[in-house]
C-alpha positions in Angstrom: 32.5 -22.4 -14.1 31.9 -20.6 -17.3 30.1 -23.2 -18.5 27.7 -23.7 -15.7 27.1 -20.2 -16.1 25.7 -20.4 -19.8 23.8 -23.5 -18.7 22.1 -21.4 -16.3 21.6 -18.2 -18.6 20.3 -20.5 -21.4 17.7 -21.8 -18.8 16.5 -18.8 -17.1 15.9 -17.3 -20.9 13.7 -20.5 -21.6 12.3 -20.2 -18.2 11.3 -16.5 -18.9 9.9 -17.2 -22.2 7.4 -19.7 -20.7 5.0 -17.7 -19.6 3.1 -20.3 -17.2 6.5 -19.7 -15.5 6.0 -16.1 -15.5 2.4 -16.2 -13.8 3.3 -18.9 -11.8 6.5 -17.4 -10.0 5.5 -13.5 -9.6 2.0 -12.6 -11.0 -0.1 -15.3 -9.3 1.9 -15.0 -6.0 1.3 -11.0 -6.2 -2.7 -11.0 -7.0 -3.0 -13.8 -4.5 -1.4 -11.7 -1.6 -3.2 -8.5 -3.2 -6.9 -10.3 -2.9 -6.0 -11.7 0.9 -5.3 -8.3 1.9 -8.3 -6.7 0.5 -10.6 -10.1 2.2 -8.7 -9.5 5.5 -8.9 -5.5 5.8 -10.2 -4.6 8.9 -10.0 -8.1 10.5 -6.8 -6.6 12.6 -9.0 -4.2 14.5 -12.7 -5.6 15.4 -15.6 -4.0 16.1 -19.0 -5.2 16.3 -22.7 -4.0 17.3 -24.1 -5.7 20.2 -28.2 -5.4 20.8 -29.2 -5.0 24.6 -32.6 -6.0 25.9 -32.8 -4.5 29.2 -36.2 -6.1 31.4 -35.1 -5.8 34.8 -34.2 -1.6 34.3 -32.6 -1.8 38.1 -30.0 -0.7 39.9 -28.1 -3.8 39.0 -28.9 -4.4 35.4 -28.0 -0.2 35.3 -24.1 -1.6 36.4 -23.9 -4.2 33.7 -25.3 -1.3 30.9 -22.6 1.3 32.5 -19.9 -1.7 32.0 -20.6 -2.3 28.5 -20.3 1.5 28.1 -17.1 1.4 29.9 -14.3 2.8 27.6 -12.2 0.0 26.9 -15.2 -2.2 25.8 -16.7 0.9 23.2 -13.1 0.4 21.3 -14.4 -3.0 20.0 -18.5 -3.0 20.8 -21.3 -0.1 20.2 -23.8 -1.1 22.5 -27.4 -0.5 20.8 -30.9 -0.8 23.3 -33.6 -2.7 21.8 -37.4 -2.8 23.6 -38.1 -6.3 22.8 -36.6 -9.6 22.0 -38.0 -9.6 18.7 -36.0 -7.0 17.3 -32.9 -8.1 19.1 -34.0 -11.6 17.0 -34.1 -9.6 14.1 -31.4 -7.8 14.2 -29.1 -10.8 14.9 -30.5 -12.7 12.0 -30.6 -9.5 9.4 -26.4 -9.5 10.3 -27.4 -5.6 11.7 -26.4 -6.6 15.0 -23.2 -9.2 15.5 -25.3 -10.8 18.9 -27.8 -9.8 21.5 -27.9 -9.7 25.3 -31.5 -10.3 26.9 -31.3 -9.1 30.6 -34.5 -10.3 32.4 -37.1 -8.8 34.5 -36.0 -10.1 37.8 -32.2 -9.8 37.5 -32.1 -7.2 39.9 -33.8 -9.4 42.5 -31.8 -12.9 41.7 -29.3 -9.9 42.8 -29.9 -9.7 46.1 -30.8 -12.8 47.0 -33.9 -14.1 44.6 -34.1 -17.1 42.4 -31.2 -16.9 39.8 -32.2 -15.9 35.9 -29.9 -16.3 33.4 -29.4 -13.8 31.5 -30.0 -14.8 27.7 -27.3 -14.3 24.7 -29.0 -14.3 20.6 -26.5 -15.6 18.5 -25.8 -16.4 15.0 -23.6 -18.7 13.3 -22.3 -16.4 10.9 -20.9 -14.3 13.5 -19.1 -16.6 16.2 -16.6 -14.3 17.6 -19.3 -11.3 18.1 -21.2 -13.9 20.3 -18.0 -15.1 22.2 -17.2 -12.0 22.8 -21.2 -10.9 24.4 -20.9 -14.4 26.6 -17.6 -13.7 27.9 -18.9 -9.6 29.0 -21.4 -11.3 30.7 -20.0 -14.2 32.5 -17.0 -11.5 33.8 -20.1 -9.3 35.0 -21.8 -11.8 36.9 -18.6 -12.8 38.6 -17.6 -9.8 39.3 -21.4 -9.7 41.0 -20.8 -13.1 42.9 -17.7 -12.1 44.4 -19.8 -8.9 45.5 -22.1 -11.2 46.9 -19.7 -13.7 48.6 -18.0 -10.6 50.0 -21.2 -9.5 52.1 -22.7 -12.8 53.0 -19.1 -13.3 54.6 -18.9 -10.2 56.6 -22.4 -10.8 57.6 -21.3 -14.4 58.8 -18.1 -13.3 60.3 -20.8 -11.0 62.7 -21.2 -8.0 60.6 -24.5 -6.3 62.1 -27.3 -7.0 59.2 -28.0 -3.2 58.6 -24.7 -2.6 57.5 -25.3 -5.3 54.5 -25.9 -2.0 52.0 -22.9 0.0 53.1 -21.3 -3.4 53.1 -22.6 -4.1 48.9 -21.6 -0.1 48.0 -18.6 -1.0 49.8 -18.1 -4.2 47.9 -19.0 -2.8 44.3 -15.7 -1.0 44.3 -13.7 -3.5 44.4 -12.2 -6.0 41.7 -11.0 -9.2 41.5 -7.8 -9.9 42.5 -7.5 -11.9 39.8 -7.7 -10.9 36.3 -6.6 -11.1 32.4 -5.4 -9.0 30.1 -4.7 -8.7 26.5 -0.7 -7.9 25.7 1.2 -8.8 22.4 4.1 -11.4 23.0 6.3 -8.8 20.8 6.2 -5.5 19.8 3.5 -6.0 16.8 0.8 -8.5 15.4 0.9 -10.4 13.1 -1.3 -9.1 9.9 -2.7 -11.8 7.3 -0.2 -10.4 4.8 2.0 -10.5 7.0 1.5 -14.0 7.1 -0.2 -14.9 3.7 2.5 -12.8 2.1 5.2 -15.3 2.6 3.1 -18.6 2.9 1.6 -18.1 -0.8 5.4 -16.8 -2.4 6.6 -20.0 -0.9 3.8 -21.8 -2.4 4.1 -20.3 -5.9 7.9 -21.1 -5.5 7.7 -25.2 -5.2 6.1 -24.8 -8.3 9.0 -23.9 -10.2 9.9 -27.9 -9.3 7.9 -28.9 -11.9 9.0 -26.7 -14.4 13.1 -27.6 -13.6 12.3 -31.1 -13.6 10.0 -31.0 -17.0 12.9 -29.0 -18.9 15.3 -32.0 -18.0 12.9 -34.2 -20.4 12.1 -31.3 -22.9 16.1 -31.3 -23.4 16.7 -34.7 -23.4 13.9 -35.3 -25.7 15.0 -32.5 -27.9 18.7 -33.7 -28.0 20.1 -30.5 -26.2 20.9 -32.7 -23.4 23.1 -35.0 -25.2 24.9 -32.1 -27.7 25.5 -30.9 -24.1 27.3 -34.0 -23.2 28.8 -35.2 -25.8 31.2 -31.5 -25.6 34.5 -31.5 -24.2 33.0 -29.9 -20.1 32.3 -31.7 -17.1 29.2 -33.2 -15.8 28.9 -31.3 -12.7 28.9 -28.3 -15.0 25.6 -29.3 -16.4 24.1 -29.9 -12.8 25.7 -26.9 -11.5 24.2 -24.3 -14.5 21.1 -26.1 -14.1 21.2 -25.3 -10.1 22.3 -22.1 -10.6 19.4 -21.0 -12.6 16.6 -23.1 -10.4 18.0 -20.7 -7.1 18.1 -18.0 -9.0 14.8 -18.2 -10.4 13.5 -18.9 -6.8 15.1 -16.0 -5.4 13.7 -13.6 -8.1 10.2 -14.9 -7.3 10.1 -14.8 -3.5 12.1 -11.7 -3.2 9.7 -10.0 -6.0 6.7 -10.7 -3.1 9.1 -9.6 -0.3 9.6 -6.2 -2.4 5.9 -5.7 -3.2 4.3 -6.9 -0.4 6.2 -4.9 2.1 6.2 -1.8 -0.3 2.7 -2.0 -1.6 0.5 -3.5 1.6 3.4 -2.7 4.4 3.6 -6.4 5.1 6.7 -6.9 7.8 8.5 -10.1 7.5 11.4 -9.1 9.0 14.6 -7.6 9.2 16.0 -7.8 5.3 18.7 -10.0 5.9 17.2 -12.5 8.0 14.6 -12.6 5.4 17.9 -12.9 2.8 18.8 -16.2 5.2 15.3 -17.6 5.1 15.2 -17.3 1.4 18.4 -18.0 0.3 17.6 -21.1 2.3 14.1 -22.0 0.5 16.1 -21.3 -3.0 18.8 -24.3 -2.3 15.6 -26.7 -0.8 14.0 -26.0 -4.0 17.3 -26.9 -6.0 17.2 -30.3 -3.7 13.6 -31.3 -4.5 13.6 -30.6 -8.3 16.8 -32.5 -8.5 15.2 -35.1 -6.6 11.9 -35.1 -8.7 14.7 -35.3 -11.8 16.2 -38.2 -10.7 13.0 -39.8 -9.4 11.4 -39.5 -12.4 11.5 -41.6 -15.6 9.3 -39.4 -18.1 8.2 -35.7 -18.4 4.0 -37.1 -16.9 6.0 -38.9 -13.8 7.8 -35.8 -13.7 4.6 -33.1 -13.3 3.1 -35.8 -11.5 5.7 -36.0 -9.1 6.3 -32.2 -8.5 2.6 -31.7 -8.0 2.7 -34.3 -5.2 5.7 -33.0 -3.5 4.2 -29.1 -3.6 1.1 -29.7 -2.6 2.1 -31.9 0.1 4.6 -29.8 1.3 2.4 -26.6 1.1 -0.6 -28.5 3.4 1.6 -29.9 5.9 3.4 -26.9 5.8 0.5 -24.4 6.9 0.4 -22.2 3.8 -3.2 -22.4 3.2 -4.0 -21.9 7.6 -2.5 -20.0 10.4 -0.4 -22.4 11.9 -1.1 -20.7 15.1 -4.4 -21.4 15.2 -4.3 -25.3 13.8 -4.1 -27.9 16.2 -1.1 -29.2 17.8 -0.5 -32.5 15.6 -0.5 -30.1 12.4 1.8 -27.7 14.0 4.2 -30.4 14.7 3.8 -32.2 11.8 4.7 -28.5 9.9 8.2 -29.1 11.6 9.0 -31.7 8.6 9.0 -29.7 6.0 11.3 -26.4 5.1 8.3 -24.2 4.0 6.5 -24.9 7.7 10.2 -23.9 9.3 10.0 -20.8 7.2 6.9 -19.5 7.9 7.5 -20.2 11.7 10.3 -17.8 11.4 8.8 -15.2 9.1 5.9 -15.4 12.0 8.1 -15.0 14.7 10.3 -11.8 12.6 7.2 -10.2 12.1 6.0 -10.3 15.6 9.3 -8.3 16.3 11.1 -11.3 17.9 15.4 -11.1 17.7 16.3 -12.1 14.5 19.1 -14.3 15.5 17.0 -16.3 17.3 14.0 -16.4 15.2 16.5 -17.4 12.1 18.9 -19.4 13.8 16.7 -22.8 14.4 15.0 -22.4 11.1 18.1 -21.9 8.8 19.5 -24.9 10.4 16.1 -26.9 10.0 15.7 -26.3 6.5 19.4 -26.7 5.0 19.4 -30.1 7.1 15.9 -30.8 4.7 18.1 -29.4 1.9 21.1 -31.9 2.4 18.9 -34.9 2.9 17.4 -34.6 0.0 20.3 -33.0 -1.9 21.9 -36.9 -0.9 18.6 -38.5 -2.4 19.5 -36.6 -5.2 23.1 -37.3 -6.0 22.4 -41.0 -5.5 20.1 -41.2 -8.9 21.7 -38.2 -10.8 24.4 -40.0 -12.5 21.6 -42.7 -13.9 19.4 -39.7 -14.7 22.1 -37.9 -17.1 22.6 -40.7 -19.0 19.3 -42.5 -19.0 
């Protein structure tokens, strides 16, 4: 065990002294999760300026301006009245205004009974959600307006006299529909993007420490270290053991180096600190698996980068580091269920969002040390051939 132990010191001291390995493992990871949180500021709580053309200036078109004034809809819109559609046209395409809402001149009267307007919504591409958003106040005014509607012409028709119809519509304003949406979190927080990006780029920066374990093995061999090494009276697993040792080690430092800052310097939550131990501790013995297996796979230092460049990057798209897996569509989110870094970052999503960590941890752990043994086996088959090679 000794030995293994001054196999593994000797490599993290050469690993240190790289200093691709320094940037790569906990400077890159760091300013990454730094910019992400400076591009995503604000993005947890949105608010936008919405443009309102009112033509009609009736008693109806006065309801839909006192909704969008309501309290609830001023914590994420700031209504702003316009006097023509050219402004409101302006406005949208200057960025000023995130959309606009044109009400026209007879939507009163399509109100009570005349021909139906629509009631027109400037958009711009550049600002999606602000125009979603103006649509969906609409369309929930107008319904709310045709079940007004529905209400009276059905009392009327059930034998209602005809000059109760306006007691009948104040009557009928009142009410809501029985039906309705509203907006709760599944846990007891949100997710934030460095919340999220925190993890998914450490994990990232991590897999590239495959290519550095793998392209050592050459350095040595080519150097002669490798065979000084095995031509001394110790074992062979103590060679692959020191050489594990300091890949986990080195993985640990550089994804528990982002935990530290991340939640210390831009209050990221990823979780409780030792189901966040589990999940890493986990990612540190996959990474030992996959740059064994790149080792063994591998015939010369090129093959070698070549091969760990493939396996990151592959593992890092299908994974979801670079998206929101909640947000991707379903074939990516299930294909994220083959690799260890997806099953991470499904459980640092679901820790974050305040979720019980045994449960959250539990189906991950077991995911990714079942990746780690696979590949672990893929390993040990071609180790033996790649020592003495």
């Amino acid at each position: 065990m000794r030995t293994a132990l001054l196999i593994a010191h000797k490599d993290l001291r050469q690993r240190m002294r790289d200093r691709s390995a320094l940037v790569l493992g906990f400077v890159a990871p760091l300013v990454i999760a730094a910019l992400m949180s400076f591009a995503f500021q604000g993005t947890d709580s949105f608010h936008t300026t919405l443009d309102l053309v009112d033509q009609d200036h009736g008693e109806v078109s006065a309801a839909f301006v006192q909704m969008l004034h309501d309290p609830q809809v001023s914590k994420v819109l700031t209504v702003r009245a316009v006097s023509s559609i050219a402004r409101a046209r302006s406005d949208v395409d200057a960025g000023t205004a995130g959309a606009a809402i044109v009400v026209p001149s007879t939507f009163t009267a399509a109100a009570h009974g005349g021909r139906p307007t629509p009631v027109t919504v400037l958009a711009s591409v550049d600002h999606a959600i602000d125009a979603q958003l103006a649509e969906a106040l609409t369309h929930s005014f107008t319904a709310q307006l045709d079940a007004d509607r529905l209400s009276v012409a059905t009392a009327l028709a059930a034998g209602a006299p005809a000059r109760s119809a306006p007691a009948l519509a104040s009557a009928s304003a009142e009410l809501r529909l029985p039906v309705s949406t509203v907006h709760a979190l599944s846990g007891r927080r949100a997710v934030t993007a460095i919340g999220y990006y925190g993890p998914a780029m450490g994990i990232f920066f991590m897999f590239f420490s495959i290519g550095f374990g793998a392209r050592g093995f050459f350095m040595e061999r080519r150097g002669g270290t490798l065979d000084r090494i095995m031509a001394a009276p110790v074992p062979a697993w103590s060679l692959l053991a020191g050489k594990s040792l300091a890949t986990f080690a080195y993985g640990v430092a550089s994804l528990t180096t982002m935990y530290v800052v991340t939640t210390v310097a831009f209050h990221a939550y990823w979780g409780p600190p030792w189901a966040v131990a589990a999940i890493v501790t986990c990612l540190a013995i996959t990474l030992v698996a996959l740059t064994a297996a790149v080792t063994t796979l591998s015939r010369t230092e090129r093959q070698a980068d070549g091969l760990a460049s493939i396996v990151t990057f592959g593992l890092v798209l299908l994974g979801g580091n670079f998206i929101v897996l909640a947000s991707a569509p379903a074939a990516v989110r299930t294909l994220a269920l083959l690799t260890p870094n997806g099953w991470a970052l499904r459980a640092f999503t679901d820790l974050s969002t305040g979720a019980s960590a045994g449960e959250a941890t539990a189906g991950p752990v077991l995911a990714i040390l079942c990746f780690a043994l696979v590949v672990g086996v893929l390993a040990a088959v071609g180790s033996r051939r790649a020592v003495r090679r």
